[in-house]
N, C-alpha and C positions, 0 to 999 in steps of 0.2 A: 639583700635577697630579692626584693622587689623586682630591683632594676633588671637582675641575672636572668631572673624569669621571661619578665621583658623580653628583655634583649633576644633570649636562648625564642621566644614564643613566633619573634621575628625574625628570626632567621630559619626557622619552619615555614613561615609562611611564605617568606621570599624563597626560598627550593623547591616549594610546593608550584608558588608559581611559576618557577622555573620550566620545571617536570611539566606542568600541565600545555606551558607555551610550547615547548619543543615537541609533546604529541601531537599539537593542535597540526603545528608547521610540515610534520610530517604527514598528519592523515589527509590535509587538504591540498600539498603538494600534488598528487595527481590532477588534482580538479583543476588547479590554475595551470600543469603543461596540457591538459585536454580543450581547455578553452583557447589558450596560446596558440595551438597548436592548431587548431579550427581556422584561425585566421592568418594563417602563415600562406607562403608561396610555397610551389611545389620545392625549388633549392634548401628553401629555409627549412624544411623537412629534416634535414638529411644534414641539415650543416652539425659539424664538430669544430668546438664544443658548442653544444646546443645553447640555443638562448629562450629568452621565457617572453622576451620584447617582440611580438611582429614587426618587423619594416622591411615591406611596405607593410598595413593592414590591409587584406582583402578578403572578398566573399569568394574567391574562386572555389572555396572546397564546399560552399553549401551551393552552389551551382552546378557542380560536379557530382553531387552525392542523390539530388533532384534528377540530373540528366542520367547518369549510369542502376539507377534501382527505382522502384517506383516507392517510394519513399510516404508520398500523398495518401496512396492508398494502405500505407501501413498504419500510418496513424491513424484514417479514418479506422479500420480495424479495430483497435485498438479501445479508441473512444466508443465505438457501438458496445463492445464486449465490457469493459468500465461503466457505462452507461448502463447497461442491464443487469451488470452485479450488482452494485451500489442499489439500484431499486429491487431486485430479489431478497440482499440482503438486510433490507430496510423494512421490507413488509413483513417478510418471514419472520425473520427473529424479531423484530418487535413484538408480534402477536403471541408467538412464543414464550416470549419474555415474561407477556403481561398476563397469561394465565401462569407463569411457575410464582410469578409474586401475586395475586391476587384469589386464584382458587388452591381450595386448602384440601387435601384427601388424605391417606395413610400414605401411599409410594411415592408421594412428590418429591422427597429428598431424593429418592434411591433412583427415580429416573434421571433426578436433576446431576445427580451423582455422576451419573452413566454417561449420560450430555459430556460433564466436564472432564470424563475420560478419556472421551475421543479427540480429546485434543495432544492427549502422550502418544496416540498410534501414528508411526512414521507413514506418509505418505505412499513413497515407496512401495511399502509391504499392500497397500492397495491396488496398484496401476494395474498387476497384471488381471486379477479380476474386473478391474473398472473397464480395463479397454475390453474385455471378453465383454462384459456386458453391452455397452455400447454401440459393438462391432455390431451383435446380435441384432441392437433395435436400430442398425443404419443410422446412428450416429457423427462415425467417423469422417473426416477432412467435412465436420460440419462445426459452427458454434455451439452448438447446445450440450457437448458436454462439460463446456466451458463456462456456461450460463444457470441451465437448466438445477443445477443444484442447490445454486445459490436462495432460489426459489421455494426450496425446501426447509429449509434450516440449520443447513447442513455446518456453519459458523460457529462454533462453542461459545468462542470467545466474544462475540459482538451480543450472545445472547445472555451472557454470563454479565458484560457490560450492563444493558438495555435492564434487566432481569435489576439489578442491583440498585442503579438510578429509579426502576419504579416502583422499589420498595420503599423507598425514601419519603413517600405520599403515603399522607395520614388516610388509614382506612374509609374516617368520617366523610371526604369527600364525595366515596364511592357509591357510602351509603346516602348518603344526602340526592346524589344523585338516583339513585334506585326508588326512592320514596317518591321523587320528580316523574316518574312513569321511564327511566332513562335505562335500555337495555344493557347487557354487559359489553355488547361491541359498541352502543353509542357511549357509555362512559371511558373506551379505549379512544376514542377518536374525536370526544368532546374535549375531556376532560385532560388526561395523559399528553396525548400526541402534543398538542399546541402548546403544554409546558415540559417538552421534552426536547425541544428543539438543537439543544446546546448539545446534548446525548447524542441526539439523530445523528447532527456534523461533524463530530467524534466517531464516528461508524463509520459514517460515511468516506471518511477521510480515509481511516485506515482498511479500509474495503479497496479505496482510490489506488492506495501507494503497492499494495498485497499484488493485486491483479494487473496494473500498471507495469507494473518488475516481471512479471509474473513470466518465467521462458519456457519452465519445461513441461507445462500444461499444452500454452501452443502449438510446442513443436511436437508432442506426441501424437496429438489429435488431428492439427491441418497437416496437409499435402499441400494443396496448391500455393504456389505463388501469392496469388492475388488474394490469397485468406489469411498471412501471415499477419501477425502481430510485427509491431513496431523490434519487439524484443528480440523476436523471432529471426526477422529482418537484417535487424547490425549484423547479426552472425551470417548471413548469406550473402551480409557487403562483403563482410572481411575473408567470404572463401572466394567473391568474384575476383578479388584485387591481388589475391595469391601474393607473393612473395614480393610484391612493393613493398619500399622505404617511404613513399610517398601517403604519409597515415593522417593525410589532412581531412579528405573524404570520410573518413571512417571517425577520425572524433567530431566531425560538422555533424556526423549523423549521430555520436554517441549524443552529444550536447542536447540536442533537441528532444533525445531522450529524457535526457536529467531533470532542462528545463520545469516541466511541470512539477516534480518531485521537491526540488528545491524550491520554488515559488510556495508552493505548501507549507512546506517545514520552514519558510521563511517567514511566511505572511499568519499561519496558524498556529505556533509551535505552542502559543497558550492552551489551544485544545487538545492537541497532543498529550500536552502536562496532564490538562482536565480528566484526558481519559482514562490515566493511570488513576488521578484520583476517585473517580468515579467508581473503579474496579474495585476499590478497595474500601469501600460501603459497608457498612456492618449489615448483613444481612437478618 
């Protein structure tokens, strides 16, 4: 009976790994003909049946993709706008954070309640008032409605994080600190901040990847050219190049898209993990 088990427990396991290999192979399939395909020649484009091997290898389609779209100033774009999230959503909700775990009053659930509600309301069902508003305060084909929220706390989720890991801190510090002459924002930035760091980069990460990806914010808000995002961008490669088979230009510029994204999820994927655990703090 022993061995049946056995036996029957491992051949579960091997299907299981079966199953799992064959999703892997398909979900990554696209990534390896988009990297392939990045370094191909214009013919190898187009050849049938297609191959996954460049030969020759060449840079001709990130030369091409540099020369036909201003490509440079997309990503600068891109990093300005990631770069001022990441610090809006960093200051904001943290401080946020740190009074929903540390001051105590009757409504702090039912506001905090409310905070975690606005994370169910479809985007969507905002835009049309968002851009009315916006329009109103001369906003539009500018950054800051891209930015300026961030600044706010407008984040559930990063606060709901932040909020969770600073409850994790025994009181007694606080108070220890209070007895020291130490105000309520110097025990935020004394005490908190500098052992919160592992949190911060977990924020900040998923702040990174959120607004990184991020296309239909862009293209709502910028008009000009020279304002697009990176995101925003591939899409106006792929209407310049019209009905080419030659789609080497077009994954050179997706790839350098990706690049960052996967360097993250490569190089951090443990804080990734951390940050589910984190969420999930007994409050």
């Amino acid at each position: 009976m022993k061995k049946k088990v056995t036996a029957q427990s491992c051949l579960k396991g091997a299907l299981w790994y079966l199953v799992v290999g064959a999703l892997s192979i398909l979900f990554v399939l696209p990534f390896i003909w988009m990297v392939s395909t990045a370094f191909k020649t214009g013919p190898q484009c187009v050849d049938y049946p297609p191959t996954f091997i460049p030969r020759p290898f060449t840079l001709r389609s990130f030369t091409e993709v540099f020369s036909i779209s201003p490509m440079l100033t997309y990503i600068k774009n891109s990093v300005v706008i990631v770069g001022l999230n990441i610090l809006g959503t960093l200051v904001s909700c943290s401080l946020v954070a740190y009074g929903f775990s540390r001051f105590h009053c009757r409504e702090k659930n039912i506001w905090f309640t409310i905070l975690l509600s606005t994370m169910m309301i479809p985007g969507f069902t905002l835009l049309i008032p968002q851009f009315s508003m916006y329009t109103k305060l001369g906003w539009v084909n500018t950054i800051l409605p891209l930015v300026v929220p961030t600044f706010l706390a407008t984040n559930a989720f990063s606060v709901f994080i932040l909020r969770q890991f600073f409850m994790s801190f025994p009181g007694e510090l606080d108070e220890a600190a209070r007895l020291d002459g130490c105000s309520y924002l110097g025990v935020f930035v004394r005490i908190l901040l500098p052992n919160s760091k592992t949190v911060m980069f977990v924020v900040a990460l998923f702040c990174f990847v959120g607004t990184w990806n991020d296309f239909f914010g862009p293209l709502i808000y910028l008009n000009d050219m020279e304002k697009y995002t990176l995101a925003v961008g591939l899409v106006m490669l792929k209407a310049s190049q019209g009905s080419t088979l030659d789609m080497g230009p077009m994954m050179a510029g997706a790839l350098l898209a990706v690049i960052p994204t996967f360097l993250l999820y490569l190089t951090c994927q443990r804080y990734f993990v951390q940050g589910v655990v984190t969420s999930g703090l007994k409050g």
